[in-house]
C-alpha positions, 0 to 999 in steps of 0.5 A: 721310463723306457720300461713303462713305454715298453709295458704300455706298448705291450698292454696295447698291442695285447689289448689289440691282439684280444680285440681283434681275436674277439671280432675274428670270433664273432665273425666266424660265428655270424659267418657260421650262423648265416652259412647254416640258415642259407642267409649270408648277404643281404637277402630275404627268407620265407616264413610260412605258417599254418592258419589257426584251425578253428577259425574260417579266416585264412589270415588267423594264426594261433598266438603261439605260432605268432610267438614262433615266427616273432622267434625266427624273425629275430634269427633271421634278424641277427643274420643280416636277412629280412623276413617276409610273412606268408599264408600256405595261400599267398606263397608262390610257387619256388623251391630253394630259391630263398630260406624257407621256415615253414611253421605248422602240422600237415593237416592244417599246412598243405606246404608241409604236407607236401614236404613230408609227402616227397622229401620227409617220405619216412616222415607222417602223422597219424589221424589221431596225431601221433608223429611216426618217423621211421616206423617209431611213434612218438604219442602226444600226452596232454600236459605230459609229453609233446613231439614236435619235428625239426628238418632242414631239407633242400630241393633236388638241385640243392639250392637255400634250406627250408627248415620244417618245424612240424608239431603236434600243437602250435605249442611245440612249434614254438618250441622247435623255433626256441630250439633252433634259435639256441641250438644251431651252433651245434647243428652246425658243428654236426651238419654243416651248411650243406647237409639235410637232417631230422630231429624229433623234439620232446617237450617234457612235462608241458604242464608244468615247464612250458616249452622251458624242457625241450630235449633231443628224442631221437636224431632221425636223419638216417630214416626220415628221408626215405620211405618207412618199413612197408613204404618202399617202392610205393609210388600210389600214395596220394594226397586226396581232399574230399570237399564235403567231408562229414557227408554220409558218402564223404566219410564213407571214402575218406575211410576207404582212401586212409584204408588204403594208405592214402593221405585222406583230407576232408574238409569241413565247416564245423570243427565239431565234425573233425573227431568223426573225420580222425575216427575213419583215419581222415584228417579234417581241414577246416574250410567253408565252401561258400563263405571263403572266397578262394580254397587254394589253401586247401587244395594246394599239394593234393593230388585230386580232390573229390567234391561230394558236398552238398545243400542237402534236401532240406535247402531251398533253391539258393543255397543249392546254387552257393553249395552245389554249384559254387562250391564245385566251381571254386573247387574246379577253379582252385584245382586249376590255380595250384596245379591239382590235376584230377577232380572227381564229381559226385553228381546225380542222375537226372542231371542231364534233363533238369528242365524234365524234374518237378519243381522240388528236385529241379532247382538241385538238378539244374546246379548239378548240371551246371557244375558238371559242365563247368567241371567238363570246360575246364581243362582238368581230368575230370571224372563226373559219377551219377549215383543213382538213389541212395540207400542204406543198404550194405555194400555188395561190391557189385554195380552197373556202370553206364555212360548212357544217360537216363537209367534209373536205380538204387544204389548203396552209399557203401558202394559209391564210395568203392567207386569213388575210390576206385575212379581216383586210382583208374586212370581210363575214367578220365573224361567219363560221366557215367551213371551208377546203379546197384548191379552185378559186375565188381567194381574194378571190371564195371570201371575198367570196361568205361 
């Protein structure tokens, strides 16, 4: 008898000992799970996503970026945390201050753009969507080969994560969710709580195994966090949206920006018009100036915008008041609302006299000049450049520059928009409206002498 109790007090205080040693397990492993996503306690994280791009409505998602956030919410879930939904539009403005998760590309994603601009700097895609960290590219191939960035970053003063998963569709978004919801235990392992890195994801075959085949393709930790080969010591890059974007001197500029190696959007209404925008190196965002009622979507993370859209000639009188002037005004607006400095106006000659126009151009010049004196009283620095008519011509280089009111002229499109891209980069056109003409003074020493 003694025996038995002794072997039943044994299998007891066995029974116990696994009991607890499979708790102390599960613990540390919640405990680790929570450390490495910024979770632990009761709190709330982030998640942001990118609207779906061919649809005019902030609030459309695709269905597989849908699937994502439903993939991190579980995550977020199962650390003890709440997930609150958020649009590129309604997030404020923090940094580090809760867990972030911010779903989408840079071109249809302002707040990841903004991340790759000034943390992930070694980090970019090209117009024809191939991502590029450190110099490697890594080329998306239908139903072949997707790639699909996964970062953890943190802001200056350290503070919660926000993961970035960057991919080339909404199909390798979803991929980078499942990696991370399965995969953090080992990331942990390799990067603790408290360290920053990059992956580039390869989903193989699409075609075949869905997202079933995702693999490491590269750990690009070691380069993603600074600048790429011929990137170091840049300090001009901007982010620069053109409002008006598949204009004939939008895509003039857009070409010209990506030229010069900056982060060139227009935005458009028509997705049809996206393949003309990625032809001149320019990522297309898709965006409806009068139907929309605020663009701080699109604005947000851009370091200027540029309004260069209008009703066109064939318009009557009240589209030219919805385009040339409300379109301006709630860029000028937006501009304000997110912070975006700079704002360069095409406007025309003429706009100083409306009321001296016959009746077919007055209409256009009276919005013209109202959009210009809204531009004037709304605190940003402004640039306001009236081109004189428009022509075909090749581009010479050579203009004639003047803030007095009333000249008259031809001008080639080619032209404007070297002037353009020169205002955006010199700083002593702030605050000047000046009218351009076809001349005989370079560009860089007609703005310089403003």
């Amino acid at each position: 008898m003694p025996d038995l109790l002794i072997n039943l007090l044994a299998s007891l205080i066995a029974g116990v000992t696994v009991w607890l040693a499979q708790r102390l397990v599960r613990y540390r492993r919640q405990a680790r799970r929570q450390e490495f996503f910024g979770l632990r306690g009761q709190t709330t994280c982030t998640l942001s996503v990118a609207r779906h791009f061919s649809s005019p409505r902030l609030a459309s998602v695709h269905r597989r970026d849908v699937a994502a956030l439903v993939e991190l919410a579980t995550l977020a879930r199962e650390c003890g945390a709440r997930a609150d939904l958020a649009t590129d539009a309604e997030l404020v403005r923090e940094f580090g201050r809760r867990t972030e998760f911010a779903v989408g590309g840079p071109s249809v994603h302002p707040r990841v753009a903004t991340h790759l601009r000034t943390i992930l700097r070694g980090v970019r895609y090209a117009p024809d969507g191939t991502l590029v960290v450190g110099g490697t590219e890594y080329r998306y191939q239908h139903d072949t080969a997707e790639y699909v960035a996964l970062a953890r970053i943190f802001g200056p003063d350290g503070g919660r994560p926000v993961f970035v998963l960057a991919g080339q569709t909404s199909q390798s978004n979803l991929a980078a969710a499942r990696y991370l919801a399965g995969a953090h235990r080992g990331l942990y392992r390799t990067y603790r709580a408290d360290r920053p890195f990059c992956l580039v994801l390869r989903i193989v075959e699409p075609g075949t195994y869905g997202i079933d085949f995702t693999e490491v393709a590269a750990d690009a930790t070691d380069v993603a966090f600074r600048p790429a080969p011929g990137d170091a010591g840049r300090t001009d890059r901007m982010d620069i949206l053109v409002a008006g974007g598949h204009g004939q001197i939008a895509l003039r500029l857009l070409k010209l920006l990506a030229a010069q190696g900056h982060q060139a959007r227009g935005l458009i209404r028509n997705p049809a018009h996206a393949a003309d925008l990625a032809a001149v190196g320019a990522v297309p965002v898709l965006g409806d100036l009068e139907n929309e009622e605020s663009l701080d979507a699109h604005v947000r993370g851009a370091d200027a915008v540029v309004f260069a859209a209008g009703a066109g000639p064939g318009s009557g009188a009240a589209r030219k008041r919805t385009v040339d002037l409300g379109g301006a005004v709630k860029l000028v607006d937006a501009a304000n609302r997110t912070g975006v400095r700079r704002y360069v106006m095409v406007s025309s000659i003429g706009a100083d006299r409306p009321d001296a126009a016959g009746d077919t151009m007055r209409p256009y010049l009276t919005a013209k000049a109202e959009a210009d004196d809204y531009l004037r009283d709304s605190g940003l620095d402004y640039t306001i450049v009236r081109p004189g008519s428009l022509t075909d011509d090749p581009g010479t280089g050579l203009v004639r520059v003047s803030t007095e009111l009333g000249g008259r002229g031809p001008v080639p499109r080619d032209d404007v928009a070297a002037v353009l891209a020169g205002v955006l980069t010199t700083p002593a056109t702030i605050g000047a409206t000046f009218e351009l003409f076809a001349g005989d003074t370079p560009v860089p020493e007609a703005l310089a002498a403003l």
